[in-house]
C-alpha positions as CSV (number, residue, x, y, z in Angstrom):
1,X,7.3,-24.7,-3.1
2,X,3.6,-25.3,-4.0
3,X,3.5,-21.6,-5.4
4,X,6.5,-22.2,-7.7
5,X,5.3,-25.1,-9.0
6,X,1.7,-23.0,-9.4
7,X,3.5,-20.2,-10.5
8,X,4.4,-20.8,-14.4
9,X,0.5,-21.5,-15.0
10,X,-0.9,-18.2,-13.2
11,X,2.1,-16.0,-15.3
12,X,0.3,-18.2,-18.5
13,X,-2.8,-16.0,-17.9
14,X,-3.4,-12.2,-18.4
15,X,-1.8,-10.5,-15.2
16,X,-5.7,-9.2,-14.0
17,X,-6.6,-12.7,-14.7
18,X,-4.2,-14.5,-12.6
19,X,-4.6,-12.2,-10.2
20,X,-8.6,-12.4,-10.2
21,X,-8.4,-16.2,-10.1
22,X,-6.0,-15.8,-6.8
23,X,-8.5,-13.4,-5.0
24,X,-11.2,-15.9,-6.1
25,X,-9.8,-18.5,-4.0
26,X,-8.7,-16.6,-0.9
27,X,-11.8,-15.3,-0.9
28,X,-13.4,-19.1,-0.8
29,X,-11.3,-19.6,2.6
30,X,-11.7,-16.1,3.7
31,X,-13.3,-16.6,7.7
32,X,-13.3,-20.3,7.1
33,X,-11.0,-22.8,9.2
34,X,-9.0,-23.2,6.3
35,X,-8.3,-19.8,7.0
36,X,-7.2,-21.2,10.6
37,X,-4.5,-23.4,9.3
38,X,-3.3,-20.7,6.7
39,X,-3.1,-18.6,9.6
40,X,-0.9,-20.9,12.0
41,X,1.4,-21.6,8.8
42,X,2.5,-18.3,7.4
43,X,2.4,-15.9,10.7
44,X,5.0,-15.4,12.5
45,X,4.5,-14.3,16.4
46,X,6.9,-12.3,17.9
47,X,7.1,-9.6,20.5
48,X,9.8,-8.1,18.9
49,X,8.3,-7.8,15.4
50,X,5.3,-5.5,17.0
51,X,5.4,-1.6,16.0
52,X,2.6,1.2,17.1
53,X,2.0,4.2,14.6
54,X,-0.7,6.2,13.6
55,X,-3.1,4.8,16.8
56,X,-2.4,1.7,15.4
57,X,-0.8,-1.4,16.9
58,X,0.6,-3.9,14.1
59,X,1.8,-7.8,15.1
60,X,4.3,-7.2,12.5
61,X,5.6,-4.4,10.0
62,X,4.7,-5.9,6.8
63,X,1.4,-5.3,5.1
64,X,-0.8,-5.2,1.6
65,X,-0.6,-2.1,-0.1
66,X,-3.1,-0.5,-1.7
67,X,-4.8,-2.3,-4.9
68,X,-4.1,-5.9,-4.0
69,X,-8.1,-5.6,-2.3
70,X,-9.6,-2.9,-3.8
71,X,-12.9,-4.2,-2.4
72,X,-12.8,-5.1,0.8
73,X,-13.3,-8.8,-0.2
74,X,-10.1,-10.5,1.6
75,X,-8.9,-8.7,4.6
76,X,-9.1,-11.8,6.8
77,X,-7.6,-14.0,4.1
78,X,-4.3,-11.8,3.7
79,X,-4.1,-11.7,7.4
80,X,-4.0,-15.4,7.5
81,X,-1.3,-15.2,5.2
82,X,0.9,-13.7,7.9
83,X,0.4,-10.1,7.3
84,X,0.3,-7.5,9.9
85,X,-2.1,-4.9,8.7
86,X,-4.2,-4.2,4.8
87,X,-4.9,-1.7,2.9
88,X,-7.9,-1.5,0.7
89,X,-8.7,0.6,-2.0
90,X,-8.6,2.7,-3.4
91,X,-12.0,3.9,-3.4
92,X,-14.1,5.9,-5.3
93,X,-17.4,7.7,-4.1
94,X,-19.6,5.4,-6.8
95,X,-18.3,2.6,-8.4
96,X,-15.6,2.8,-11.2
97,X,-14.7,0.5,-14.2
98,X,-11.6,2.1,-14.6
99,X,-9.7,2.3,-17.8
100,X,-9.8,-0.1,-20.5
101,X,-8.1,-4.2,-20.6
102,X,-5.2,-4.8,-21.1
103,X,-4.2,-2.8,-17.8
104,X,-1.5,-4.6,-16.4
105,X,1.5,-5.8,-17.1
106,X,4.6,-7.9,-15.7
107,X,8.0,-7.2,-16.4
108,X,9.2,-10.4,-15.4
109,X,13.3,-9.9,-16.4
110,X,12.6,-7.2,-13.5
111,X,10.6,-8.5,-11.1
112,X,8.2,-5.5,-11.3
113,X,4.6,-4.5,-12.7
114,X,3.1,-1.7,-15.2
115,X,-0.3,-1.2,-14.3
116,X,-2.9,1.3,-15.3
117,X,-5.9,0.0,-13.3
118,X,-7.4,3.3,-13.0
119,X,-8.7,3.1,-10.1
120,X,-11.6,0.6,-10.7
121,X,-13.7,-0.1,-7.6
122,X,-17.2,-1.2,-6.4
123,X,-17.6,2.2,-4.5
124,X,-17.7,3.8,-1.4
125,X,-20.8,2.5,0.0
126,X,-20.4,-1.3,-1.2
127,X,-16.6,-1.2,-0.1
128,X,-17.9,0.8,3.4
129,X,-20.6,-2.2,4.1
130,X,-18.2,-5.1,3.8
131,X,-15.3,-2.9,6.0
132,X,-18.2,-2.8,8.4
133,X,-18.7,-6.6,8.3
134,X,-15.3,-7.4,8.2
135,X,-13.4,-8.9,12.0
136,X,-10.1,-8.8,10.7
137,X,-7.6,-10.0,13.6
138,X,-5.5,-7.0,11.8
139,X,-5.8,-3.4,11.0
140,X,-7.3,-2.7,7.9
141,X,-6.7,1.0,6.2
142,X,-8.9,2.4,3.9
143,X,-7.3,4.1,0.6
144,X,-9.4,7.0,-0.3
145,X,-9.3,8.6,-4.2
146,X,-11.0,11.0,-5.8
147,X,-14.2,10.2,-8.4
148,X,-12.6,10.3,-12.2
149,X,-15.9,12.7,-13.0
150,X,-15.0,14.9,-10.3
151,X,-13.2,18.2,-11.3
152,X,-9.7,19.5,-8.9
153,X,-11.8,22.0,-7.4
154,X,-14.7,19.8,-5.8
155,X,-12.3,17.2,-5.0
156,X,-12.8,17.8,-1.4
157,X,-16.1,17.2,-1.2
158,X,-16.1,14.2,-3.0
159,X,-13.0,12.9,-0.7
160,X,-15.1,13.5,2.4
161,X,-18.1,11.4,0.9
162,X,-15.8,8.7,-0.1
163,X,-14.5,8.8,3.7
164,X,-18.2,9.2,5.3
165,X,-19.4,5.9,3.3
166,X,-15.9,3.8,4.8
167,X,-15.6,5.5,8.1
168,X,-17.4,3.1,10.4
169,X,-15.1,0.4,9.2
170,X,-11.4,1.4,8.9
171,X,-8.6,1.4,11.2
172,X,-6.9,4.6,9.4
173,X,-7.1,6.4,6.1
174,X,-5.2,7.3,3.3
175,X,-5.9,10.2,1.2
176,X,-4.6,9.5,-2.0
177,X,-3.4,12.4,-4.6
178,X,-0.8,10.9,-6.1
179,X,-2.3,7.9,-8.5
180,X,-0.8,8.0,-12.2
181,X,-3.6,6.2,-14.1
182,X,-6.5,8.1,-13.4
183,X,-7.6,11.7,-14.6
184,X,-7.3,14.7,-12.2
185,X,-4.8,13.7,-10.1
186,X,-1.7,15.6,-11.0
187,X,-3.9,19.3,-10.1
188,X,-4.0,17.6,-6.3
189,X,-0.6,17.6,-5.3
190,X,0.1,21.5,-5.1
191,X,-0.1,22.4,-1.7
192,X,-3.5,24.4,-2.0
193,X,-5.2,21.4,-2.9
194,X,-3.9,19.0,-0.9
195,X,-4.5,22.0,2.3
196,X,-8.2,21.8,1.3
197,X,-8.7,18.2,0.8
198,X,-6.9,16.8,4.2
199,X,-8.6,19.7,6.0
200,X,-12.2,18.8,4.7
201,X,-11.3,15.3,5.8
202,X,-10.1,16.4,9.2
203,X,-13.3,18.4,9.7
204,X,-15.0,15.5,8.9
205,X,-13.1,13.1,11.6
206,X,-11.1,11.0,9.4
207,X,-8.6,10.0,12.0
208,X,-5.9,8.0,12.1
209,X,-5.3,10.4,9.0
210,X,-2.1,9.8,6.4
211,X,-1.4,11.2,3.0
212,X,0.0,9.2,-0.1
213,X,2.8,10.8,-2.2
214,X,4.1,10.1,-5.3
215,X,7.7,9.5,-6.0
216,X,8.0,12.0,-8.7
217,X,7.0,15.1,-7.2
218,X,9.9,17.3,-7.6
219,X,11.8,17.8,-4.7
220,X,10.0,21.1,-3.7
221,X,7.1,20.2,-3.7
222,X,7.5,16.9,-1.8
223,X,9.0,19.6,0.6
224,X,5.9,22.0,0.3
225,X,3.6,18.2,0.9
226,X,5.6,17.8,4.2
227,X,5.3,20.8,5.5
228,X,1.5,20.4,5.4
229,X,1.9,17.4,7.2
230,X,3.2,19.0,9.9
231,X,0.9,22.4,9.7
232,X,-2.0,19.9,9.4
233,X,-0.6,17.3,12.6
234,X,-1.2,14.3,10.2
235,X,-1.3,11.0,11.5
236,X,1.3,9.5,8.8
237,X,2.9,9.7,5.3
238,X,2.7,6.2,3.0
239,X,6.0,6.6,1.0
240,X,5.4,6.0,-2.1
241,X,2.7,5.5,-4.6
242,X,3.9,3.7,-8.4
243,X,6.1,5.7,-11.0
244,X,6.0,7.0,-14.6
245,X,9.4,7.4,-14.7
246,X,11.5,3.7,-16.5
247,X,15.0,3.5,-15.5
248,X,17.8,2.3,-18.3
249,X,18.1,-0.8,-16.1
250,X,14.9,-2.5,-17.2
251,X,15.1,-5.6,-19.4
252,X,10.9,-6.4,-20.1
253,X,9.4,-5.3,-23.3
254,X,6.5,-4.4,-21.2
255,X,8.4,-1.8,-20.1
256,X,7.3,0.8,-23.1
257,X,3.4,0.1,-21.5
258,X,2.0,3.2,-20.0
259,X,1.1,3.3,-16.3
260,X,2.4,3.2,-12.8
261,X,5.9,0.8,-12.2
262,X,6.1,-1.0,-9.3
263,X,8.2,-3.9,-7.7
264,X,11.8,-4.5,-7.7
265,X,12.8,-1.7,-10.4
266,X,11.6,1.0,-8.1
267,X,13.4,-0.1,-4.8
268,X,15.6,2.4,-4.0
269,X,14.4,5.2,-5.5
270,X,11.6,4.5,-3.0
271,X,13.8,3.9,0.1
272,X,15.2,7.4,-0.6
273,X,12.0,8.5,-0.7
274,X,11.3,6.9,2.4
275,X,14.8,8.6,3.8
276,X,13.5,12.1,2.1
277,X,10.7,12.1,4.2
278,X,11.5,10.4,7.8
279,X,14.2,13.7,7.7
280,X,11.5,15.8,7.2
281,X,8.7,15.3,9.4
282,X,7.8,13.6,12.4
283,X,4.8,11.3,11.3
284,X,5.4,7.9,10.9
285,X,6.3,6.9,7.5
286,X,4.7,3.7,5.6
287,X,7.5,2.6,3.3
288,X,6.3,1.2,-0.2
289,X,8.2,-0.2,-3.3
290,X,10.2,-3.0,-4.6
291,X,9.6,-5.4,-1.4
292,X,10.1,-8.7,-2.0
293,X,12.6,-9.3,1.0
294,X,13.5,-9.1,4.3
295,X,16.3,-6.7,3.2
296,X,14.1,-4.7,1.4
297,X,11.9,-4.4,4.2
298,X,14.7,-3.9,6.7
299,X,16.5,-1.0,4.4
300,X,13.2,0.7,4.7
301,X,12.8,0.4,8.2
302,X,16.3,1.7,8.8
303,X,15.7,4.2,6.3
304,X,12.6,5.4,8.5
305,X,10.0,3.1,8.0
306,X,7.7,2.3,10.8
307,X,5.7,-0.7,8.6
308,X,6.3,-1.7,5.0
309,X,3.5,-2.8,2.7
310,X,4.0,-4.5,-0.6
311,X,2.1,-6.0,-3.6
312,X,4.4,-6.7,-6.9
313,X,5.9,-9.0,-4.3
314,X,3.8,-11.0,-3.2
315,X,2.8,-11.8,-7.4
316,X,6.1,-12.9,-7.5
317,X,7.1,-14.5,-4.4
318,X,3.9,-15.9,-3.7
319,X,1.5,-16.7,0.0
320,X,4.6,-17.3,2.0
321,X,6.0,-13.8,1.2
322,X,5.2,-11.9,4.8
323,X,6.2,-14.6,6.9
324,X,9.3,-15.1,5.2
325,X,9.7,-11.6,5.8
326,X,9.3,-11.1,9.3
327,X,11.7,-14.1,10.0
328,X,14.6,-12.8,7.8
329,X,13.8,-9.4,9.9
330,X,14.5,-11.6,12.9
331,X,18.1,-12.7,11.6
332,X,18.7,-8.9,10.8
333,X,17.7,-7.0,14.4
334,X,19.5,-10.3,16.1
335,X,22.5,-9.9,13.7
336,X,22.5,-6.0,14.2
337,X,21.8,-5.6,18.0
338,X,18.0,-4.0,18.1
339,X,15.7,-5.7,20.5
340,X,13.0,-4.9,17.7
341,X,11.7,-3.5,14.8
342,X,10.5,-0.2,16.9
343,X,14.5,0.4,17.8
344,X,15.8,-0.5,14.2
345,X,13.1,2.1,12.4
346,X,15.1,5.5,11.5
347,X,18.6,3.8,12.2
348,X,20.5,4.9,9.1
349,X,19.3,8.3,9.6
350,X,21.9,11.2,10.4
């Protein structure tokens, strides 16, 4: 309630701004005992909500994609929000300003996000000392990119010192090839480049090890992607990075704003992607897009999904977004016979 009275102010500021000005404050009460109260408010403890993947195990299935905490700067804060795991990043081997302001923008008739960040970030060894720092009471992921200035063919070298730099503090990493807004990436997604990049980062140690794909690969090579997966025995598949493609459904004027969509809009055609890929391989699959909901969440899971992450939704739902979650997920496995998430992931799969 507090966030939608809250809410019309923050969507009065520039989308970064709001969104700067919210990261502000939860970092104030990051590792603080307001943290403590936060923390007995928004989670939601269950046995049944607890799911093990990629040598991880997660109190619940929901948890902060990518972007939200590029930095490192609030993994305990966004715990105490209820959620069961966070992804930082992504992160560059030096620091990045990314590409120039305005960069993001809400489609609020759609209950999605244009953004074109480009992966801005304060760099590997900054983001690697506060990982280190960081006691996070959940698993925290590390989204690793590759360095704008860095040409397709020494991308994995740069990917390993990125991962070096973060190493001592994450729980898993995610090789990321697949980001729209930043130069270079569209060369990384054949399978000769992704072969050399994962492998260099498996020579290295990067393990728990999962690789981010983008939701417009064409269908052969998203088939050529997971057959790596399984060649290479990688830990995990997060399913799916932001799109470039608009559907005729969107309302927003924002909608003509170059970048990577996100949120609501891009739902389904996530969920099939999460569907495409659970058929495909045996790694677990991290399901991303469009949720807001317990039923988005759930569709995922049944579509495959070991966990779920989000980020437009919590900008439009607000703080109480992964605890409202995981008790609609409750209802759902009660309503539909599954003892837990672990027994409901994969059900609408043939």
């Amino acid at each position: 309630m507090i966030y939608e009275l809250a809410k019309p102010l923050l969507f009065r500021l520039p989308p970064e701004t709001a969104h700067r000005s919210v990261h502000s404050l939860l970092e104030v009460v990051d590792e603080t005992p307001v943290a403590d109260v936060m923390s007995r408010y928004y989670t939601v403890e269950d046995d049944r909500l607890a799911v093990e993947a990629f040598e991880q195990t997660f109190p619940n299935p929901v948890g902060v994609a990518a972007g939200f905490d590029k930095n490192a700067e609030i993994p305990g804060a966004l715990a105490a929000l209820g959620f069961g795991f966070v992804e930082v990043g992504g992160v560059t081997a030096a620091p990045q300003d990314g590409n120039s302001r305005p960069r993001m923008f809400r489609l609020r008739e759609d209950e999605g996000l244009v953004n074109r960040m480009g992966l801005n970030n304060h760099g590997a060894t900054v983001v690697g000392d506060r990982l280190a720092a960081t006691d996070a009471p959940v698993p925290v992921g590390v989204n690793v990119a590759k360095s704008e200035h860095v040409a397709p063919d020494d991308a994995p070298a740069d990917y390993q010192e990125t991962y070096e730099q973060v190493a001592e503090g994450g729980d898993f990493f995610v090789v990321n090839v697949s980001c729209p807004n930043s130069q270079g990436f569209a060369e990384l997604q054949n399978r000769e480049s992704m072969k050399a990049i994962l492998g260099e980062l498996q020579d290295a140690g990067a393990t728990p090890l999962l690789v981010k794909l983008s939701p417009d690969l064409p269908e052969p090579a998203a088939e050529d992607a997971l057959e790596l997966v399984t060649e290479l025995d990688l830990d995990g598949v997060v399913a799916t990075n932001t799109t470039t493609d608009r559907p005729a459904s969107l309302r927003s004027p924002e909608r003509t704003e170059a970048g990577g969509l996100s949120g609501k809009p891009i739902e389904h055609q996530a969920t099939e992607m999460v569907r495409f890929v659970a058929e495909r391989t045996e790694a677990p699959v991290v399901g991303v897009g469009g949720v807001a909901t317990a039923e988005d969440a759930y569709r995922k899971i049944r579509a495959g999904a070991s966990v779920v992450q989000l980020y437009t939704g919590l900008v439009y739902r607000g703080p109480g977004v992964a605890r409202d979650i995981n008790r609609g997920l409750l209802d759902l496995l009660e309503r539909d016979g599954f003892d837990s998430v672990r027994e409901a992931v994969g059900a609408d799969l043939d």
